[in-house]
Predicted model as a PDB file, atoms N, CA, C, CB and O in Angstrom, pLDDT in the B-factor column:
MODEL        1                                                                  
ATOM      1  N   UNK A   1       0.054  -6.174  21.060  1.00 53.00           N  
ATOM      2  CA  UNK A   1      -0.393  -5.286  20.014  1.00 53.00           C  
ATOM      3  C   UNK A   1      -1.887  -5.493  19.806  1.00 53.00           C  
ATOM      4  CB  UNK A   1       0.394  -5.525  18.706  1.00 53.00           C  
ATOM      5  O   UNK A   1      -2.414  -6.606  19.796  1.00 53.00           O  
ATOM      6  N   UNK A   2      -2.623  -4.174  19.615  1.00 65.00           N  
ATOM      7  CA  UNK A   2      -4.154  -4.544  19.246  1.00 65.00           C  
ATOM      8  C   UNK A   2      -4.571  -4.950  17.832  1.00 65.00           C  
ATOM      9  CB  UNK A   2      -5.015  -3.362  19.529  1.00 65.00           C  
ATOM     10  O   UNK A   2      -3.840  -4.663  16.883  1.00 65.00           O  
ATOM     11  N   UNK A   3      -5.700  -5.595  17.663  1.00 83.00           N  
ATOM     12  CA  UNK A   3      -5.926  -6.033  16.510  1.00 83.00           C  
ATOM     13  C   UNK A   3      -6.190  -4.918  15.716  1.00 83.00           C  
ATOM     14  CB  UNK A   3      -6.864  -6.958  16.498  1.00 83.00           C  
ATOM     15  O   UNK A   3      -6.608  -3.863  16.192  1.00 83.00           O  
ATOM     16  N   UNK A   4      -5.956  -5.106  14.460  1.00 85.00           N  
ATOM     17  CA  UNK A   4      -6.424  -4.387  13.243  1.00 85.00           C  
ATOM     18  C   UNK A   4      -6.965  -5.121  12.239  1.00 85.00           C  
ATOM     19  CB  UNK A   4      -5.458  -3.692  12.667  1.00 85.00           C  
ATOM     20  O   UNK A   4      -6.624  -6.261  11.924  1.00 85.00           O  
ATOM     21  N   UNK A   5      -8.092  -4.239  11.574  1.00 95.00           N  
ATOM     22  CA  UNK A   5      -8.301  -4.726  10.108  1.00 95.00           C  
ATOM     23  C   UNK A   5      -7.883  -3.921   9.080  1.00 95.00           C  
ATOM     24  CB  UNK A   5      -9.625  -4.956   9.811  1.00 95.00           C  
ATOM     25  O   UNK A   5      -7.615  -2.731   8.915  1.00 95.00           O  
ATOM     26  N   UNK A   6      -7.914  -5.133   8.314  1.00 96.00           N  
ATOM     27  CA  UNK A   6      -7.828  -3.934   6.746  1.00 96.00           C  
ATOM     28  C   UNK A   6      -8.228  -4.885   5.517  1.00 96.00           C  
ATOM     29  CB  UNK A   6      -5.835  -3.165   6.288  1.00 96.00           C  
ATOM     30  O   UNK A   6      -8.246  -6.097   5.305  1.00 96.00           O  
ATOM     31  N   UNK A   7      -8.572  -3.589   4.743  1.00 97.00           N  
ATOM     32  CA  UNK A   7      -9.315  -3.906   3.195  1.00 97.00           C  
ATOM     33  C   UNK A   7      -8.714  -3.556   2.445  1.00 97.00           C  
ATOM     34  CB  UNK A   7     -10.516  -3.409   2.761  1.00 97.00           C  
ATOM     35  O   UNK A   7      -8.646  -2.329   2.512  1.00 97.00           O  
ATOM     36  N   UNK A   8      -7.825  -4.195   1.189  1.00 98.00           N  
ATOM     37  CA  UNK A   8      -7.733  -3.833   0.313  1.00 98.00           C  
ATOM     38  C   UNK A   8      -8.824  -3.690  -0.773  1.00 98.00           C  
ATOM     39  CB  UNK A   8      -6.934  -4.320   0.165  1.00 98.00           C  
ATOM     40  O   UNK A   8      -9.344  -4.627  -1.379  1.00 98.00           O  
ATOM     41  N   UNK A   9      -9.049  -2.582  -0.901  1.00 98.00           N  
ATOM     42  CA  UNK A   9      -9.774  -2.042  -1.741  1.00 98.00           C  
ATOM     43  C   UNK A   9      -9.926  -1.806  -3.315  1.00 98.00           C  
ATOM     44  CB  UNK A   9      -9.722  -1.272  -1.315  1.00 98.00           C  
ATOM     45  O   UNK A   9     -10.909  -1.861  -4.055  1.00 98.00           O  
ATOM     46  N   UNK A  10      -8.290  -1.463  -3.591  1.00 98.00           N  
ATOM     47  CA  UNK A  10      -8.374  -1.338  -5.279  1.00 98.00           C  
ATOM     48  C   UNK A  10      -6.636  -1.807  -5.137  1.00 98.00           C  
ATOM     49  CB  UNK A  10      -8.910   0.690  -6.211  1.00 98.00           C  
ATOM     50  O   UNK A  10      -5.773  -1.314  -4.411  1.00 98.00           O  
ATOM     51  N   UNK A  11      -6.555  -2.695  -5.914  1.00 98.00           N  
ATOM     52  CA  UNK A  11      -5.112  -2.961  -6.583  1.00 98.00           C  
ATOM     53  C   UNK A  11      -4.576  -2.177  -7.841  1.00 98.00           C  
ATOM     54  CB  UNK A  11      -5.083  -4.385  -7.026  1.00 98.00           C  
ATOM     55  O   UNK A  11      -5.080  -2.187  -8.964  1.00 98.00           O  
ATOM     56  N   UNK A  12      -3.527  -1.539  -7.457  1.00 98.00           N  
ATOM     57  CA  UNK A  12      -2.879  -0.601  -8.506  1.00 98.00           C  
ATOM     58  C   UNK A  12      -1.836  -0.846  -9.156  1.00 98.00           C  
ATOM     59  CB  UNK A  12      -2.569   0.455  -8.087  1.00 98.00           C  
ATOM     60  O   UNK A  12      -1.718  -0.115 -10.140  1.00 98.00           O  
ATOM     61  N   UNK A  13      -0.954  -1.645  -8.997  1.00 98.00           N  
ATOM     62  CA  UNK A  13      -0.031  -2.448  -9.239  1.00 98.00           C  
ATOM     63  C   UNK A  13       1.238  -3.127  -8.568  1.00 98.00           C  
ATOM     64  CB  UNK A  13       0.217  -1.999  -9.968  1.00 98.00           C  
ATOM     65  O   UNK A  13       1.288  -3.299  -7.351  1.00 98.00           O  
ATOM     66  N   UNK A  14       2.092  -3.440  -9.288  1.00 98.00           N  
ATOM     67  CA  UNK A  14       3.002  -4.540  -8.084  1.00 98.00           C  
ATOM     68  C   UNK A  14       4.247  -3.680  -8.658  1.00 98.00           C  
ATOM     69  CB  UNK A  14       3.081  -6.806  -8.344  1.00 98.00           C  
ATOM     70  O   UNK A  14       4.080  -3.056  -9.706  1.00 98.00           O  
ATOM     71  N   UNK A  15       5.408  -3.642  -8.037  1.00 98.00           N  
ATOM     72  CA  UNK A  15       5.999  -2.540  -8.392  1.00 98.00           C  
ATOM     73  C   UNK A  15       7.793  -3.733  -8.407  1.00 98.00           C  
ATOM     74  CB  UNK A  15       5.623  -0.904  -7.022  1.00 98.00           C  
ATOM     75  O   UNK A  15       8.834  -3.409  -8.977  1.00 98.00           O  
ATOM     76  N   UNK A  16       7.544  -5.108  -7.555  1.00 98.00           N  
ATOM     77  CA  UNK A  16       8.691  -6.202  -7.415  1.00 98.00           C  
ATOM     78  C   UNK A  16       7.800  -7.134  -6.869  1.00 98.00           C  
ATOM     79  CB  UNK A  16      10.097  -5.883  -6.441  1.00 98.00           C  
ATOM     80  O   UNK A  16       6.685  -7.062  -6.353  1.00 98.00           O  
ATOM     81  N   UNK A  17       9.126  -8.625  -7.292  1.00 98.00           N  
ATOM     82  CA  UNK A  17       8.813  -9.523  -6.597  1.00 98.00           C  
ATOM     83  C   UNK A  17      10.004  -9.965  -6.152  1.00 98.00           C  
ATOM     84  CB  UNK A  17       8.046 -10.359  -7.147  1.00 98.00           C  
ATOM     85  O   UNK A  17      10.956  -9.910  -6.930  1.00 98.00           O  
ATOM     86  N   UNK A  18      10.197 -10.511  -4.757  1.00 97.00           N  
ATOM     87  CA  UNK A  18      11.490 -10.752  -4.107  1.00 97.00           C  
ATOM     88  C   UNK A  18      11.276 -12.464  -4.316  1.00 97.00           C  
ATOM     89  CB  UNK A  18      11.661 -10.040  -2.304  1.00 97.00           C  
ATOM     90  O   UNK A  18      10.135 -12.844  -4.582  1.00 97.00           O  
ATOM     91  N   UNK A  19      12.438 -13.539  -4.188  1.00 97.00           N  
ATOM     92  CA  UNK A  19      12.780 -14.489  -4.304  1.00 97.00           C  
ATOM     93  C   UNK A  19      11.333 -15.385  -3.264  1.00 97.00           C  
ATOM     94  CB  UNK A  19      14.393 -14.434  -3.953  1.00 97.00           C  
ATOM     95  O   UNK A  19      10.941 -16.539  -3.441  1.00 97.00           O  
ATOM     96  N   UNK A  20      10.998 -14.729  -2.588  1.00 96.00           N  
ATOM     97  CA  UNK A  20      10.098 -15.626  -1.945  1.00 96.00           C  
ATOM     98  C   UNK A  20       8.802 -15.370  -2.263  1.00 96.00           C  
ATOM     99  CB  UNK A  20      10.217 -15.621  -0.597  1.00 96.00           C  
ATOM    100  O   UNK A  20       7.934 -15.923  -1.588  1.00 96.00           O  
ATOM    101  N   UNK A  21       8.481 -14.622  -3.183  1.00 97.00           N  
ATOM    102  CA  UNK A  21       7.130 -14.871  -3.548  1.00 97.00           C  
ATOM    103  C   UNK A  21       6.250 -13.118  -3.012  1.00 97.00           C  
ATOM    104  CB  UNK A  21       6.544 -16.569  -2.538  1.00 97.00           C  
ATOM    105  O   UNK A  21       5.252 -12.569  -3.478  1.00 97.00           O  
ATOM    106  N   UNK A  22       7.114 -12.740  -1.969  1.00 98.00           N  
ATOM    107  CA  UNK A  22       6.778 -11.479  -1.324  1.00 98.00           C  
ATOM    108  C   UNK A  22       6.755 -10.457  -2.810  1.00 98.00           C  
ATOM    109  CB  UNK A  22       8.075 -11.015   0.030  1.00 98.00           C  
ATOM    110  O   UNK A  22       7.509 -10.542  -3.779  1.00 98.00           O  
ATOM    111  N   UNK A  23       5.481  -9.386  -2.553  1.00 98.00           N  
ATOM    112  CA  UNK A  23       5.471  -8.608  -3.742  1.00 98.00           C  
ATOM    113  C   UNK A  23       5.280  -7.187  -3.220  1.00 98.00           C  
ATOM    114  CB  UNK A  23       4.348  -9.070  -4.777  1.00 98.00           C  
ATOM    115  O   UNK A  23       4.361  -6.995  -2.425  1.00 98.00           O  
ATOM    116  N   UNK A  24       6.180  -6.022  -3.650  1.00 98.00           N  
ATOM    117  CA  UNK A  24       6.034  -4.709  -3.491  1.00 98.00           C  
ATOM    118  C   UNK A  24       4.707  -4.345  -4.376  1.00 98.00           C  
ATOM    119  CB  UNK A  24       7.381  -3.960  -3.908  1.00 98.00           C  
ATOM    120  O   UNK A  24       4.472  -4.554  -5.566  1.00 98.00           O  
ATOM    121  N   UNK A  25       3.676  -3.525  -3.022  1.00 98.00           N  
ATOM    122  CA  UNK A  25       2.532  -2.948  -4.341  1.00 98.00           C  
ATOM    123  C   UNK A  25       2.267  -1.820  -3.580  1.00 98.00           C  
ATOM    124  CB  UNK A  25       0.902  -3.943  -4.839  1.00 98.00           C  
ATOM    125  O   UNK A  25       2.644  -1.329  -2.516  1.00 98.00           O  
ATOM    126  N   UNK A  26       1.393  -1.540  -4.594  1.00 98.00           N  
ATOM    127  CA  UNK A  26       0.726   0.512  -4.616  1.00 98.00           C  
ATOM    128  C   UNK A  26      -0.566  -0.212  -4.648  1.00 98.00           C  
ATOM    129  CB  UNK A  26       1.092   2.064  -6.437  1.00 98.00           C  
ATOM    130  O   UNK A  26      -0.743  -1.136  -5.441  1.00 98.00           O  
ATOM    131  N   UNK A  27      -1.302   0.104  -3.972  1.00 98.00           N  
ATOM    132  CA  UNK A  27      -2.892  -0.378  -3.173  1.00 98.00           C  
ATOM    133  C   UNK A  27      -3.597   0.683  -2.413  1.00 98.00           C  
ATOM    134  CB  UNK A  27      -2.706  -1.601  -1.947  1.00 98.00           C  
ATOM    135  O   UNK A  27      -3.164   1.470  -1.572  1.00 98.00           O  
ATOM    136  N   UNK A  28      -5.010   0.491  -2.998  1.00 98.00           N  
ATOM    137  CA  UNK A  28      -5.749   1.607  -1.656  1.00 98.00           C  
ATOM    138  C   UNK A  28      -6.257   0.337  -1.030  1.00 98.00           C  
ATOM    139  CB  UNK A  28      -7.294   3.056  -2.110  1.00 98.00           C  
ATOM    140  O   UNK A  28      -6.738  -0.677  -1.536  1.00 98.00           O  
ATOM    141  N   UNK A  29      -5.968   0.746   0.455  1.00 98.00           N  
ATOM    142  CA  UNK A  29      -6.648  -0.123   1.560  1.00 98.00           C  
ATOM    143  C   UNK A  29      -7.570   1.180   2.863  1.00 98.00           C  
ATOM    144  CB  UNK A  29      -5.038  -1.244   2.464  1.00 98.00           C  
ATOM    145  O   UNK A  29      -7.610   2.352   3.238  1.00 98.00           O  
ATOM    146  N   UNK A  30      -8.003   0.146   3.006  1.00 98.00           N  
ATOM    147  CA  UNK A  30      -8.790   0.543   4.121  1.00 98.00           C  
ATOM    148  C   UNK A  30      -8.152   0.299   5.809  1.00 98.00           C  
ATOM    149  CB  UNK A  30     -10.132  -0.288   3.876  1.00 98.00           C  
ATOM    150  O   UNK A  30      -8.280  -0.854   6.223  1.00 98.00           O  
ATOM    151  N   UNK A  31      -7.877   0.721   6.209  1.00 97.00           N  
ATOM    152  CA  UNK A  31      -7.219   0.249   7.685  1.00 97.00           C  
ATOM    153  C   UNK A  31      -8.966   0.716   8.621  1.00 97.00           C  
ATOM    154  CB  UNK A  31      -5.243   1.590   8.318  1.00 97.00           C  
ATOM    155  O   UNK A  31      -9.621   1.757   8.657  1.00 97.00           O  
ATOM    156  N   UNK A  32      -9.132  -0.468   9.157  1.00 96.00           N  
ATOM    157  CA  UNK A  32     -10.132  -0.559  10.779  1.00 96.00           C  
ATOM    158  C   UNK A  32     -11.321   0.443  10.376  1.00 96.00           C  
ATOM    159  CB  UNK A  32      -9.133   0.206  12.565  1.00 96.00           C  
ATOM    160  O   UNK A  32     -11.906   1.316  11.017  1.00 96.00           O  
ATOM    161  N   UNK A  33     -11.447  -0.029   9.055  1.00 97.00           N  
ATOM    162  CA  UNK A  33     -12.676   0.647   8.615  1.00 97.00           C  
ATOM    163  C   UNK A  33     -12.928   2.198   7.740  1.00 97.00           C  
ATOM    164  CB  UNK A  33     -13.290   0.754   9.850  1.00 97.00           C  
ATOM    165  O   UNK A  33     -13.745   2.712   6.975  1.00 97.00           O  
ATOM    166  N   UNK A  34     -11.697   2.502   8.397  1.00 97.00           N  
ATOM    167  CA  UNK A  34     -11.253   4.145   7.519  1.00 97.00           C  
ATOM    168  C   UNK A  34     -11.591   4.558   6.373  1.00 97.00           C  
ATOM    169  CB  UNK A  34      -9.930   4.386   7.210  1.00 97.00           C  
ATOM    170  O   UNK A  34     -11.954   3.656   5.618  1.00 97.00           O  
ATOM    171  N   UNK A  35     -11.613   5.870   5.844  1.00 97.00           N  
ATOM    172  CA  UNK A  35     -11.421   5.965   4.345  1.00 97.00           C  
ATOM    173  C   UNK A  35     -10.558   4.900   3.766  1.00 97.00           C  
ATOM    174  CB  UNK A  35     -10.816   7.282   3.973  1.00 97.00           C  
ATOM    175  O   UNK A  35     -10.015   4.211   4.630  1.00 97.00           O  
ATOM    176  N   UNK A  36     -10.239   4.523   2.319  1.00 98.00           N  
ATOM    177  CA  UNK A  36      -9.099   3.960   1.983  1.00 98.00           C  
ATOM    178  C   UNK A  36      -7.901   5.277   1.316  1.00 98.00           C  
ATOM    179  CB  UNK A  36      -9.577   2.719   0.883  1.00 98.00           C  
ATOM    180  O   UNK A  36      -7.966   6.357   0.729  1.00 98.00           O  
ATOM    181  N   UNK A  37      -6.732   4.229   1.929  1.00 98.00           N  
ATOM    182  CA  UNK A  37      -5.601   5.543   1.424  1.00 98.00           C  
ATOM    183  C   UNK A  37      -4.728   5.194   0.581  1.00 98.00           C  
ATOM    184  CB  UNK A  37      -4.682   6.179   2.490  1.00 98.00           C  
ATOM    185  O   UNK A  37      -4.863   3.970   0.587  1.00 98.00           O  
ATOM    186  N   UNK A  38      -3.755   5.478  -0.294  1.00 98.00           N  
ATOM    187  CA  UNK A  38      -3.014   5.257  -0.961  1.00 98.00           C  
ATOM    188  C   UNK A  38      -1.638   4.018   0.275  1.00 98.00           C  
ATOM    189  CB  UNK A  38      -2.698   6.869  -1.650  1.00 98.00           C  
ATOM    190  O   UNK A  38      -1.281   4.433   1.378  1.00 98.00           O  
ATOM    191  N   UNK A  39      -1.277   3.000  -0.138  1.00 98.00           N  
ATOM    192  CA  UNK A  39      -0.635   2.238   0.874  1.00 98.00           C  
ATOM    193  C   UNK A  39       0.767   1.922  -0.151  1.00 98.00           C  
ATOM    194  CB  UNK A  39      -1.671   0.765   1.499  1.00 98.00           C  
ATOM    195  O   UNK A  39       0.409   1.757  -1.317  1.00 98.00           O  
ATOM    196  N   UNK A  40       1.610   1.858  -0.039  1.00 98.00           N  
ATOM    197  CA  UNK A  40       2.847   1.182  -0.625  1.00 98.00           C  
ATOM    198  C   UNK A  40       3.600   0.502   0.503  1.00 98.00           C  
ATOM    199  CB  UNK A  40       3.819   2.236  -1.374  1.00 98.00           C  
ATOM    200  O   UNK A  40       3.969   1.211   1.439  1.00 98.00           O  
ATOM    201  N   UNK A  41       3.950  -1.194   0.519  1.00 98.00           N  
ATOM    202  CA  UNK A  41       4.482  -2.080   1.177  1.00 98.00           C  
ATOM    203  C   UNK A  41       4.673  -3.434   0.656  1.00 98.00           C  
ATOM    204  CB  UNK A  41       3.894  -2.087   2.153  1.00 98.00           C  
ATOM    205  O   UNK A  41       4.067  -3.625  -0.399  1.00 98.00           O  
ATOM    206  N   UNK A  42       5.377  -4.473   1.122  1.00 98.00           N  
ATOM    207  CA  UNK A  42       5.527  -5.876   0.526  1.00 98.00           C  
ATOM    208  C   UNK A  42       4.475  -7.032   1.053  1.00 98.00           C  
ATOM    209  CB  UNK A  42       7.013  -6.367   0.862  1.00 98.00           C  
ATOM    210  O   UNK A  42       4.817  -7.717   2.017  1.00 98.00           O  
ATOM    211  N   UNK A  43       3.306  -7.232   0.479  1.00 98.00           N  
ATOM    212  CA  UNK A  43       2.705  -8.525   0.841  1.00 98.00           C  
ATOM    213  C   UNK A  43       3.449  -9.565   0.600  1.00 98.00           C  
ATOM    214  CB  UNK A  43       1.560  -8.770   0.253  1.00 98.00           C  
ATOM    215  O   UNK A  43       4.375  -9.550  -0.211  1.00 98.00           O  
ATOM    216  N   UNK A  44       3.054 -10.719   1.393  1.00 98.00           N  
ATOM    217  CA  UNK A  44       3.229 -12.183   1.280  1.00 98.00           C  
ATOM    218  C   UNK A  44       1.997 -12.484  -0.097  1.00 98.00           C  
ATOM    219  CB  UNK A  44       2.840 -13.074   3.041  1.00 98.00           C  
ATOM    220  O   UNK A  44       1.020 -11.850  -0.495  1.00 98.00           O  
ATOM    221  N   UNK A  45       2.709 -13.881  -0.550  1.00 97.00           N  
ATOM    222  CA  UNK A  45       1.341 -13.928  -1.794  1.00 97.00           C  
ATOM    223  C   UNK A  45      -0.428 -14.306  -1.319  1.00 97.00           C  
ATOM    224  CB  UNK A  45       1.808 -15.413  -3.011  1.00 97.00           C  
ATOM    225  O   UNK A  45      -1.369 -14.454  -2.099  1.00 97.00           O  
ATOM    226  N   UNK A  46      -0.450 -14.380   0.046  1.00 97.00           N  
ATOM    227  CA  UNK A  46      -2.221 -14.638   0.072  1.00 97.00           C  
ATOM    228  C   UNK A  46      -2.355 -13.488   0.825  1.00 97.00           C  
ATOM    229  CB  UNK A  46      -3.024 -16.180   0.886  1.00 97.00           C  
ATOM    230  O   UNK A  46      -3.236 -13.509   1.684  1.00 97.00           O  
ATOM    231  N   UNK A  47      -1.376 -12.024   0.649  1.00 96.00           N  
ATOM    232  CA  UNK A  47      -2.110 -10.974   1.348  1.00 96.00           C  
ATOM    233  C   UNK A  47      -2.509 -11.022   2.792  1.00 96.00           C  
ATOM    234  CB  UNK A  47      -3.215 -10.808   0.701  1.00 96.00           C  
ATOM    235  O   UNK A  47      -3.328 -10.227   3.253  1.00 96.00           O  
ATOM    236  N   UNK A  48      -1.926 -11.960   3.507  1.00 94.00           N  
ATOM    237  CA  UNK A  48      -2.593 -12.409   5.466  1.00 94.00           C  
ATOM    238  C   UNK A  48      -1.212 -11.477   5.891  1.00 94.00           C  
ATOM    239  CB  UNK A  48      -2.543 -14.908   6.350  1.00 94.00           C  
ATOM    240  O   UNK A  48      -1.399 -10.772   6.882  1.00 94.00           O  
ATOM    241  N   UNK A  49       0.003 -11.396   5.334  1.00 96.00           N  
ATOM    242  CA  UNK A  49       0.880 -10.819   6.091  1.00 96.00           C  
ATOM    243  C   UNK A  49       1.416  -9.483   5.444  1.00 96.00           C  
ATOM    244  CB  UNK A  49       1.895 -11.780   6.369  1.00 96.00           C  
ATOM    245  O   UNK A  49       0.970  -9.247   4.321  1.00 96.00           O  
ATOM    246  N   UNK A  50       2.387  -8.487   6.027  1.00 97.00           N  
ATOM    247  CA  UNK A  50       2.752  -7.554   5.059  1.00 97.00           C  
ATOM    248  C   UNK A  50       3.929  -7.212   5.984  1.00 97.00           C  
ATOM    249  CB  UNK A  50       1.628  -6.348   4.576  1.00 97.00           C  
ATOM    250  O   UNK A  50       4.068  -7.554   7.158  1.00 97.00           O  
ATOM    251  N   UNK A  51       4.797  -6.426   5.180  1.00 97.00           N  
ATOM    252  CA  UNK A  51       6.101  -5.521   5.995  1.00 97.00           C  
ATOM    253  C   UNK A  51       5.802  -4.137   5.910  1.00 97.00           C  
ATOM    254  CB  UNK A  51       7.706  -5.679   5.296  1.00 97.00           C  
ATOM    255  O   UNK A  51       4.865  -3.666   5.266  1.00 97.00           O  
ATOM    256  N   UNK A  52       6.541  -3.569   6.510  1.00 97.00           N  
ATOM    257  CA  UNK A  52       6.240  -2.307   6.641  1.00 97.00           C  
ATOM    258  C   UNK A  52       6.491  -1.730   5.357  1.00 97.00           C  
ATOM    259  CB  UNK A  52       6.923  -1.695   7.696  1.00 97.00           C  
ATOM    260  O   UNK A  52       7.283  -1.932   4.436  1.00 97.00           O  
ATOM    261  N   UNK A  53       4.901  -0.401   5.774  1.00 98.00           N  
ATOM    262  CA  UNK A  53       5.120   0.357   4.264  1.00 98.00           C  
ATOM    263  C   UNK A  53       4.612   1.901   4.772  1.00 98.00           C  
ATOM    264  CB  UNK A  53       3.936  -0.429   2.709  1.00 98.00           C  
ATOM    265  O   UNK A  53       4.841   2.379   5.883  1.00 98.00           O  
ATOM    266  N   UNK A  54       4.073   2.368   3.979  1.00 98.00           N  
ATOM    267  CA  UNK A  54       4.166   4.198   4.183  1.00 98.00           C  
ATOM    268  C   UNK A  54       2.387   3.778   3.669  1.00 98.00           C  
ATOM    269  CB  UNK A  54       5.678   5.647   2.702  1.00 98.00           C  
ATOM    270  O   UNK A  54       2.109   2.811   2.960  1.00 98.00           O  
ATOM    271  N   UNK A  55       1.279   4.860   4.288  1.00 98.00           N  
ATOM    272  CA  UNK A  55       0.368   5.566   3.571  1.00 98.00           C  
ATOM    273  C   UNK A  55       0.345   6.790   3.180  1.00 98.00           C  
ATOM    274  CB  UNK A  55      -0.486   5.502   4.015  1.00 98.00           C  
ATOM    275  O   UNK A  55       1.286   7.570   3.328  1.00 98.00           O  
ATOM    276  N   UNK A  56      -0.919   7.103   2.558  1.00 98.00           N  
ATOM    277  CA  UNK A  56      -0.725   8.438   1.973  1.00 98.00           C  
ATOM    278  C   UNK A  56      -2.603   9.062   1.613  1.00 98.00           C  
ATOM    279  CB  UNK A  56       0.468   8.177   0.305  1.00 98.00           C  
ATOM    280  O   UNK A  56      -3.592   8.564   1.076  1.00 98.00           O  
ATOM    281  N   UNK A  57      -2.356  10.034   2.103  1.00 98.00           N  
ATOM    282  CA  UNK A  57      -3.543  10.521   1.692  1.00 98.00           C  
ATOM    283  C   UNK A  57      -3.746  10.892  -0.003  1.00 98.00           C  
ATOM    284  CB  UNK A  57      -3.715  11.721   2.573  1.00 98.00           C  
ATOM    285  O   UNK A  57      -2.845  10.717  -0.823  1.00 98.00           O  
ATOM    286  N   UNK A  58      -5.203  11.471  -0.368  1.00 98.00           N  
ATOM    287  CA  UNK A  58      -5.465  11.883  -1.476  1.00 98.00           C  
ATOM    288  C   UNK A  58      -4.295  12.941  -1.591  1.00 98.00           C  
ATOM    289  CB  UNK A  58      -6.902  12.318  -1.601  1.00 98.00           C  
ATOM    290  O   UNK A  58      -3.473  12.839  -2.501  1.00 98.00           O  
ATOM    291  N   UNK A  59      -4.229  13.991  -0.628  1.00 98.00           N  
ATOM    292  CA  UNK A  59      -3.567  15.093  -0.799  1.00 98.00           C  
ATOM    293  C   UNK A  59      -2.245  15.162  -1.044  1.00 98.00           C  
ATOM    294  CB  UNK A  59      -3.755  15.719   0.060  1.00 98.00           C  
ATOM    295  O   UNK A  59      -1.699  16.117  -1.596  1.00 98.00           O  
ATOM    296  N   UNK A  60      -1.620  14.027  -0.593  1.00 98.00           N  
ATOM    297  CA  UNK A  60      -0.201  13.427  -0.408  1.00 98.00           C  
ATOM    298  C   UNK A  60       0.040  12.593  -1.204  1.00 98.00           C  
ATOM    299  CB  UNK A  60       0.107  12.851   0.733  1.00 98.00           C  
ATOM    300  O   UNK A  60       1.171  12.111  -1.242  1.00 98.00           O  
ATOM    301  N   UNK A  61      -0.882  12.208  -2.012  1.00 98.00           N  
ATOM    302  CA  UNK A  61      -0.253  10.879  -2.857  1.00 98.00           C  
ATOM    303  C   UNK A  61      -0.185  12.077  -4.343  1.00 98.00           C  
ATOM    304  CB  UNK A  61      -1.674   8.964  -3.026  1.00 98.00           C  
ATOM    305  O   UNK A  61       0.853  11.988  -4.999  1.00 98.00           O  
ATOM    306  N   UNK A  62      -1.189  13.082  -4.811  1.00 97.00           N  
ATOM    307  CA  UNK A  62      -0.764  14.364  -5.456  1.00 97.00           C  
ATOM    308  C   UNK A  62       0.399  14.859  -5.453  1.00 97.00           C  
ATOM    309  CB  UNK A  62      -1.340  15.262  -5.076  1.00 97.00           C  
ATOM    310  O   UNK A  62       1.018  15.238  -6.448  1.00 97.00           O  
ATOM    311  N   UNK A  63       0.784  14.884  -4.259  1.00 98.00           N  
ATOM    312  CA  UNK A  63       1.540  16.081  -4.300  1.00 98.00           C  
ATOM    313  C   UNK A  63       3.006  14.994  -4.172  1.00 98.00           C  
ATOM    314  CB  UNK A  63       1.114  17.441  -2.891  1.00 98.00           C  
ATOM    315  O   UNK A  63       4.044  15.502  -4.596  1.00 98.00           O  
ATOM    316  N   UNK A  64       3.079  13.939  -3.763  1.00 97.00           N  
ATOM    317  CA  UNK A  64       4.097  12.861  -4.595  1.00 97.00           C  
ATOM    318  C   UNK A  64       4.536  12.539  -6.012  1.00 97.00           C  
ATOM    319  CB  UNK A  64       3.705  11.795  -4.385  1.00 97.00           C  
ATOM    320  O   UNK A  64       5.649  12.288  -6.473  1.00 97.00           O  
ATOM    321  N   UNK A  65       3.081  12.636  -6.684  1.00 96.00           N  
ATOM    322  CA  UNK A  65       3.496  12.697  -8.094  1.00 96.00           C  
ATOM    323  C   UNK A  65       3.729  13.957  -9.027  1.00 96.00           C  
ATOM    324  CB  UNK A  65       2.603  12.015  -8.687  1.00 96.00           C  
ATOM    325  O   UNK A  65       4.007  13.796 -10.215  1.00 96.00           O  
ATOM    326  N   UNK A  66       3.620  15.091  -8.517  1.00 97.00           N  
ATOM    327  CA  UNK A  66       3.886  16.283  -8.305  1.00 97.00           C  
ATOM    328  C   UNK A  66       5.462  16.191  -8.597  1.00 97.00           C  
ATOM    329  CB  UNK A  66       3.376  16.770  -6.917  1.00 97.00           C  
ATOM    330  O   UNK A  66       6.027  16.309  -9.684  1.00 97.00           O  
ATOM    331  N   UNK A  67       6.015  15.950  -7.340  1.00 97.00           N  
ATOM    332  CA  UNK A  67       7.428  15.850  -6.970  1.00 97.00           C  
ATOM    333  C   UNK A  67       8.087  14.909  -7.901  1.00 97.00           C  
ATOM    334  CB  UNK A  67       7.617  15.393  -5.519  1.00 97.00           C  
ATOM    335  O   UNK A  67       9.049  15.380  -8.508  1.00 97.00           O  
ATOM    336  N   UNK A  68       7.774  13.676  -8.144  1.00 96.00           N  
ATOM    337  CA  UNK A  68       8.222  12.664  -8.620  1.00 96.00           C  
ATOM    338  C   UNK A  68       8.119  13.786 -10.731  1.00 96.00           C  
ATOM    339  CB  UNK A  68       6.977  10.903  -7.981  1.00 96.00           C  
ATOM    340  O   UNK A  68       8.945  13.841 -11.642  1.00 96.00           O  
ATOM    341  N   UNK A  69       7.246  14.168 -10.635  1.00 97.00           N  
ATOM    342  CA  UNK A  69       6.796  14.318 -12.198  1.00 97.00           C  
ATOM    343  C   UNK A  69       7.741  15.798 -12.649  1.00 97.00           C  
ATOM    344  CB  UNK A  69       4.722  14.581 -12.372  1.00 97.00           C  
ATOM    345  O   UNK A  69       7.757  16.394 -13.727  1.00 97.00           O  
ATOM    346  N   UNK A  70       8.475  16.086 -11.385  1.00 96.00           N  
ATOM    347  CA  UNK A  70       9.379  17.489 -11.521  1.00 96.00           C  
ATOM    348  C   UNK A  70      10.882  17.052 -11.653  1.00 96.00           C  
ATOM    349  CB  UNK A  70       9.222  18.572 -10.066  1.00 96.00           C  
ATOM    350  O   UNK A  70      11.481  17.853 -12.371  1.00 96.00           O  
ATOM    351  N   UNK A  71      11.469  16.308 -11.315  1.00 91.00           N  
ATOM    352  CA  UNK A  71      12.668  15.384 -11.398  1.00 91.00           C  
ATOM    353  C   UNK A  71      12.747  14.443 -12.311  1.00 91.00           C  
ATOM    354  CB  UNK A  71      12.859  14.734 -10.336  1.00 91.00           C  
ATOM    355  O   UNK A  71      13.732  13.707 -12.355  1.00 91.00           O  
TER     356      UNK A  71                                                      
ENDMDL                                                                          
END                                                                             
């Protein structure tokens, strides 16, 4: 696998914490220099590791709370 970077940029909040310390959050990061995008996934607590999560653009993270704010 090739390397990547990334920046978390703005912390938005933590949404869980699982028994090991791992925490679900809503974060703009930066991936390999990029704009930053809306990110939701589980860090480890010093942030070096993560599990899989979803991004989201400006346009998409709208139109999520859109959806979410209609239900």
């Amino acid at each position: 696998m090739s390397d990547f970077k990334f920046e978390i940029t703005e912390s938005l909040g933590v949404l869980s914490e699982n028994a090991k310390g791992w925490t679900k959050e809503l974060n703009k990061v930066s991936w390999n220099g990029r704009d930053p995008k809306y990110d939701l996934r589980e860090w480890d607590p010093e942030h070096e590791h993560m599990g899989k999560g979803i991004t989201l653009t400006d346009e998409e993270f709208e139109e999520l709370k859109n959806i979410i704010s209609t239900h």
